[in-house]
C-alpha positions in Angstrom: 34.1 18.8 -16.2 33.4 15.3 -17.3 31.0 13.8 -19.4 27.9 13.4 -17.0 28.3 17.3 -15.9 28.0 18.3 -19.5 25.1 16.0 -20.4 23.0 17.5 -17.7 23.9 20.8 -18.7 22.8 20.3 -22.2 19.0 19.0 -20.9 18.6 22.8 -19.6 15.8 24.4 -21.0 16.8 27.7 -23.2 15.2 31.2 -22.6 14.0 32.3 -26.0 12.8 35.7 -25.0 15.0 38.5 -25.6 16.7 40.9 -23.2 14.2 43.4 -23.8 11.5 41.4 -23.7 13.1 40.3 -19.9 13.5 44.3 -19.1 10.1 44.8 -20.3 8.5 42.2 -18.3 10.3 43.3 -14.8 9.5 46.6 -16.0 5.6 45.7 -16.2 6.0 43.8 -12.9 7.8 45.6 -10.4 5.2 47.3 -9.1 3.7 43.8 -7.8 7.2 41.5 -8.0 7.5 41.6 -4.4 3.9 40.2 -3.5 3.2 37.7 -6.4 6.4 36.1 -7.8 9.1 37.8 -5.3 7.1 36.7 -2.3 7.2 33.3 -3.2 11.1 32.8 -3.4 12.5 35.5 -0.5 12.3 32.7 2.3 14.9 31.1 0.2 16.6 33.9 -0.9 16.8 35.4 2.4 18.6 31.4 3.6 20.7 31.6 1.0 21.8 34.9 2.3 22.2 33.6 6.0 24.5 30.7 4.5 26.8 33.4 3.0 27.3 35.4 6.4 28.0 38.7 5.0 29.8 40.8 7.4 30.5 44.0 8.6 33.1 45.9 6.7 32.8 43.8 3.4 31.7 45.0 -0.2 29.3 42.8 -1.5 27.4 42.5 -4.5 23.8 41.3 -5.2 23.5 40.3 -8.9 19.6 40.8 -10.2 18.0 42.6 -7.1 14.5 42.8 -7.8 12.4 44.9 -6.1 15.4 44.7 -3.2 13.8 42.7 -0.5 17.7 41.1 0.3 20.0 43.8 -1.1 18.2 45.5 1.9 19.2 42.6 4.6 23.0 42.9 2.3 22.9 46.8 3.3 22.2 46.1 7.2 24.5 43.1 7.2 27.9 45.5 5.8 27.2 48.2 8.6 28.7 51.7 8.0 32.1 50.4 7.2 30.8 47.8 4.3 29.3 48.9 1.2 26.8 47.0 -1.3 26.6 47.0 -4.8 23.6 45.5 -7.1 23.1 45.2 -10.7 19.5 45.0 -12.4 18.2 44.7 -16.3 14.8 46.7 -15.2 15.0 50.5 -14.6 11.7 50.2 -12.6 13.2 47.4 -10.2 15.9 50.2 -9.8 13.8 52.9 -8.7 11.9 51.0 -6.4 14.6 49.4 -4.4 16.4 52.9 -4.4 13.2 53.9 -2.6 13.6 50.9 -0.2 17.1 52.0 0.5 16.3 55.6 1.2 13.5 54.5 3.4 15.3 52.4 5.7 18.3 54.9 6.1 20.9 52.6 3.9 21.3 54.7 0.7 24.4 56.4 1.5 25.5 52.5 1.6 24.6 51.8 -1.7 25.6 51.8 -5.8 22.9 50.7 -8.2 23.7 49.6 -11.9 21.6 49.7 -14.5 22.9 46.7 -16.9 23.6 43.3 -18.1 25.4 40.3 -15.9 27.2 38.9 -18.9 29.2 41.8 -18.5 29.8 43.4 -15.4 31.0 46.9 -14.4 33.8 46.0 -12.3 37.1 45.3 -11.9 38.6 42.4 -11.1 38.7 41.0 -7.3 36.2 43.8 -6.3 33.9 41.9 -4.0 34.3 39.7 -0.5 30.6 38.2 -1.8 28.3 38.2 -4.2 24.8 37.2 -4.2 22.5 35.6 -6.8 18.7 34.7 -5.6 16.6 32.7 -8.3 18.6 34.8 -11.5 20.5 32.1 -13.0 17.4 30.4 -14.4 16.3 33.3 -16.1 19.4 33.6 -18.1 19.2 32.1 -21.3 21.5 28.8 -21.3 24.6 29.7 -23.3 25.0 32.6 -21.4 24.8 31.2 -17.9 28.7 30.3 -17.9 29.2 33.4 -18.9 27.6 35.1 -16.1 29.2 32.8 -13.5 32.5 33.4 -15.3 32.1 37.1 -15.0 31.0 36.4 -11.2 34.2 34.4 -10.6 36.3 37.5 -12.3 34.8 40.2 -9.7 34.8 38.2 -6.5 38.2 38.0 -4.6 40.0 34.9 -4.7 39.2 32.3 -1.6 36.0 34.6 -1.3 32.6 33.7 -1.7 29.3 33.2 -4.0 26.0 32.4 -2.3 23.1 31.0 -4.9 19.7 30.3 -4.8 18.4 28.6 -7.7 15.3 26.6 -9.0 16.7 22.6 -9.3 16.8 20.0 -12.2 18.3 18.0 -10.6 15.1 15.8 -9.0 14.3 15.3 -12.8 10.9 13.0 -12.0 9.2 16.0 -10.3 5.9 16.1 -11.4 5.8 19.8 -10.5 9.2 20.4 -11.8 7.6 18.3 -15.1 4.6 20.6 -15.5 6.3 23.6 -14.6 8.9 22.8 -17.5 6.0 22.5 -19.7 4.1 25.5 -19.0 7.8 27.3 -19.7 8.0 25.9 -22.9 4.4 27.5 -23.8 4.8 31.0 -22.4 8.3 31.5 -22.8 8.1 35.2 -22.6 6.3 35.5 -19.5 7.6 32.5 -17.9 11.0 32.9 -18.4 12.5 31.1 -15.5 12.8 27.5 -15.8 14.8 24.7 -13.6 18.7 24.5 -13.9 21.4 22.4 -12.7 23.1 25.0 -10.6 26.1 23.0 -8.6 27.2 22.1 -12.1 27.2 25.4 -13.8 29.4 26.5 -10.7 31.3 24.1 -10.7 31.7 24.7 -14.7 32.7 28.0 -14.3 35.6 27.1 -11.5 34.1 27.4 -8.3 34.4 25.4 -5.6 31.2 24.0 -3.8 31.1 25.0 -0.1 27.5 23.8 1.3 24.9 22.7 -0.7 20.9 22.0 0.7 17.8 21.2 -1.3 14.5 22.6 -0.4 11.3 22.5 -2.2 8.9 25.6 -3.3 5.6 24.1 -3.6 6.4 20.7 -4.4 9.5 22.7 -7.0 13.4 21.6 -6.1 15.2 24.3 -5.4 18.9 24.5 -4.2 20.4 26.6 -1.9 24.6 27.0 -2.3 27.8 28.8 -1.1 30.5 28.3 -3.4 34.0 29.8 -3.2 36.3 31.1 -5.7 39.5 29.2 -5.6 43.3 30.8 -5.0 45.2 30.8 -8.0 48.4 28.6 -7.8 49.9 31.1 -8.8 48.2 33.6 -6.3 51.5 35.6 -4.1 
């Protein structure tokens, strides 16, 4: 990565709040998430999912669920012959979206994990996809490589990664300015801030597929499909 890529990267904001402080918040909001701060983001999420054309007969994994608004749409897309996985940090997020599942007939389609994305609970080359929807900017800045690292180890080569992610990179934003700010403040209950997200990917060794920039309330967001590349030495 040269020396531009990393500079940016530096300018991300950190996440100060602990991962039990980030459990305990989900925790306290999942019973609302998916009409206050869910709502607000699943339009996007649920494009970034369209980009990524899950299909039918492919395991696929949704990193940071929520209150399962897309892990749902994930579900539908695989059909019987697919099957989904998700990962959360909140045991309430869990029980909800297992409720969503088992409403709308998809739970026999389904494997939820209680646990951290800096370390996943998978082996290697597991998944045809994997799905992230406004999580990288809630990991704290160190450990976003690691996550997309760990992202890159799970999902087969020449397969793909479908992101949606508050934007740094229209830096002069007022909003994106103020919103910055008000992070800074409240930390623990705002603990989402703007990142450059085609440079962490690209950081971590995946290839930039398509790429579109949309705004959430005057916010820049981006809205990618990256792929992980074949090994030279892939057979």
């Amino acid at each position: 990565m040269n020396g531009e890529n990393r500079s940016k990267l530096s300018g991300i904001l950190p996440v100060p709040r602990t991962k039990e402080e980030a459990r305990q918040a989900y925790d306290t909001l999942s019973r609302y998430y998916g009409y206050t701060i869910g709502a607000l983001g699943r339009k996007y999420g649920q494009m970034a999912l369209e980009r990524l054309s899950i299909a039918e007969g492919e395991t696929a994994l949704e990193i940071g669920f929520g209150f399962g608004y897309c892990l749902k749409l994930i579900g539908e897309s695989i059909g019987q012959t697919g099957r989904v996985y998700g990962i959360d940090i909140s045991p309430r997020m869990i029980a909800l979206t297992r409720k969503r599942l088992e409403k709308a007939g998809l739970a026999n389609r389904a494997d939820l994990y209680l646990g951290d994305a800096t370390c996943l609970p998978f082996v290697d080359d597991a998944f045809d996809a994997v799905f992230m929807s406004f999580v990288l900017e809630v990991v704290d800045t160190p450990e976003i490589s690691r996550v997309l690292q760990e992202t890159g180890r799970v999902l087969k080569p020449g397969r793909r990664l479908g992101v949606a992610s508050m934007s740094k990179e229209d830096g002069q934003s007022v909003f994106l300015r103020l919103y910055e700010w008000v992070h800074t403040k409240c930390p623990k209950y705002i603990g989402s801030r703007p990142i450059y997200a085609e440079q962490s990917l690209i950081q971590a060794g995946l290839k930039t597929q398509s790429k579109e920039t949309v705004r959430i309330f005057g916010l820049p967001a981006e809205i990618i499909v990256a792929v992980n590349p074949i090994s030279d030495n892939a057979v």
